[in-house]
C-alpha positions as CSV (number, residue, x, y, z in Angstrom):
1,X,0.0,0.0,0.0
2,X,1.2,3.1,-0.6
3,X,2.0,6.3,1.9
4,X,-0.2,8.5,0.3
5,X,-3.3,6.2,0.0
6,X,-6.1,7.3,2.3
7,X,-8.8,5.4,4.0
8,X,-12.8,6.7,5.3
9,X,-14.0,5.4,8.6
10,X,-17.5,6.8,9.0
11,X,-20.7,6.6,10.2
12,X,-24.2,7.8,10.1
13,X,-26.4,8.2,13.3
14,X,-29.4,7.2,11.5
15,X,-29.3,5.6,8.6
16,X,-32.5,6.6,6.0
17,X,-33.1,4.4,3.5
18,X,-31.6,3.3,0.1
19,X,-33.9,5.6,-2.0
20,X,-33.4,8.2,0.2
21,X,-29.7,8.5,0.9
22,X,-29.5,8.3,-3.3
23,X,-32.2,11.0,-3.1
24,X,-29.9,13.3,-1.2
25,X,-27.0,13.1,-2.7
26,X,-28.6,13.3,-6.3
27,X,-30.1,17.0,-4.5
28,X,-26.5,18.0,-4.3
29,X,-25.9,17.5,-7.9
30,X,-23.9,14.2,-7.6
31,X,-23.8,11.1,-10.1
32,X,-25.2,8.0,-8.3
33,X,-25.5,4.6,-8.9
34,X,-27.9,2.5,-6.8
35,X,-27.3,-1.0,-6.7
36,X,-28.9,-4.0,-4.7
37,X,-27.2,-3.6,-1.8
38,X,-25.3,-0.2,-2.5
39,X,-25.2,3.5,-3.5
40,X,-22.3,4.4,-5.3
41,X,-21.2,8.4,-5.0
42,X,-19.5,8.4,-9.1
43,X,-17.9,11.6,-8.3
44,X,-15.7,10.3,-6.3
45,X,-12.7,8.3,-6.6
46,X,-14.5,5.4,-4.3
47,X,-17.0,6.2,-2.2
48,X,-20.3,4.0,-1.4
49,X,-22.5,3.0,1.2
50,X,-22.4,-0.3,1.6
51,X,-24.6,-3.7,3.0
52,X,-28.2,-1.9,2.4
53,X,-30.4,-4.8,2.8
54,X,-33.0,-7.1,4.8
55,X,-31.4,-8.8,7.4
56,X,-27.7,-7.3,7.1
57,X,-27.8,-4.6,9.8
58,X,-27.1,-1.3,9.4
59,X,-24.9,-0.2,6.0
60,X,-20.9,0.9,6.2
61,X,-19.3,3.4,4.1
62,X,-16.7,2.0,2.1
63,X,-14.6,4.9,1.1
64,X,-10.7,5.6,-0.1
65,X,-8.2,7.0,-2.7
66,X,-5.0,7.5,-3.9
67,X,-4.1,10.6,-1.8
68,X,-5.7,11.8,1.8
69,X,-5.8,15.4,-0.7
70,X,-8.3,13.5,-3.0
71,X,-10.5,11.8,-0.2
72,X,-10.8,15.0,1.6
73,X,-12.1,15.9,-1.5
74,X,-14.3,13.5,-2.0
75,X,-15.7,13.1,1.5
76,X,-16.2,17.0,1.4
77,X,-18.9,16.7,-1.1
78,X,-20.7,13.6,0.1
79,X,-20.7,15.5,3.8
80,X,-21.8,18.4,2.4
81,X,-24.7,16.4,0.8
82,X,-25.6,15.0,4.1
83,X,-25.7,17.7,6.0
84,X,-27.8,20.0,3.7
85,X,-30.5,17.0,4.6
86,X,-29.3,17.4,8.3
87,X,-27.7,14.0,8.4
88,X,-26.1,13.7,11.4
89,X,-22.8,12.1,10.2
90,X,-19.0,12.1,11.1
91,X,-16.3,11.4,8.5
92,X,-12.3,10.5,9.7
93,X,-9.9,11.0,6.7
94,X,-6.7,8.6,7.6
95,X,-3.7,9.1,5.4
96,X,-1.2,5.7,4.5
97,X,0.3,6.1,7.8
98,X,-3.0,5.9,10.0
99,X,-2.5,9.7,10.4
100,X,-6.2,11.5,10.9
101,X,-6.0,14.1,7.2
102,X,-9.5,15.4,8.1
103,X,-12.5,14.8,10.5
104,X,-15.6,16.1,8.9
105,X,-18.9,16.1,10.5
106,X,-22.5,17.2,10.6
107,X,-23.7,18.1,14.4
108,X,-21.3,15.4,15.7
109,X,-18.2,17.1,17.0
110,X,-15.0,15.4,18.1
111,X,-14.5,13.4,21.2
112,X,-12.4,15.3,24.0
């Protein structure tokens, strides 16, 4: 793995539906791709929300890229998405050396 590649460890504190989430984030003018068990943000190097279905719990976000510059990015505009549907969500942006890039977040501040 290289240095630069960055990792997304996130989470939602209430997850809407499938429909909906796509809903939001096609509201903030981003390409998405549902699938069975997935929405897909196309805008972004590789973000999705993963595990939508039945009996499978509650979804992850699967997200990372090349650089920590790019996910920041990235994770910019899917927050930004969230939050104009006050989705209260955190984001943590890990560079590849497990160093915290960016922590993005939506009426969920850090932890002391």
């Amino acid at each position: 793995m290289s240095d630069n590649f960055a990792t997304l460890a996130g989470q939602l504190a209430t997850w809407p539906s499938k429909d909906d989430l796509a809903g939001v984030q096609r509201s903030a003018g981003l390409h998405i791709y549902v699938g069975r068990y997935s929405v897909r943000v196309e805008d972004c190097e590789h973000f999705s929300f993963e595990q939508y279905g039945g009996d499978l719990g509650d979804p992850v976000i699967a997200a990372d890229a090349e650089t920590a510059e790019g996910l920041v990015r990235d994770a910019r505009l899917v927050s930004s998405a969230l939050a104009s549907a006050d989705l209260r969500h955190r984001f943590e942006i890990y560079d590849g050396n497990d160093n915290l890039a960016d922590y993005l977040h939506h009426r969920w501040p850090a932890e002391a």
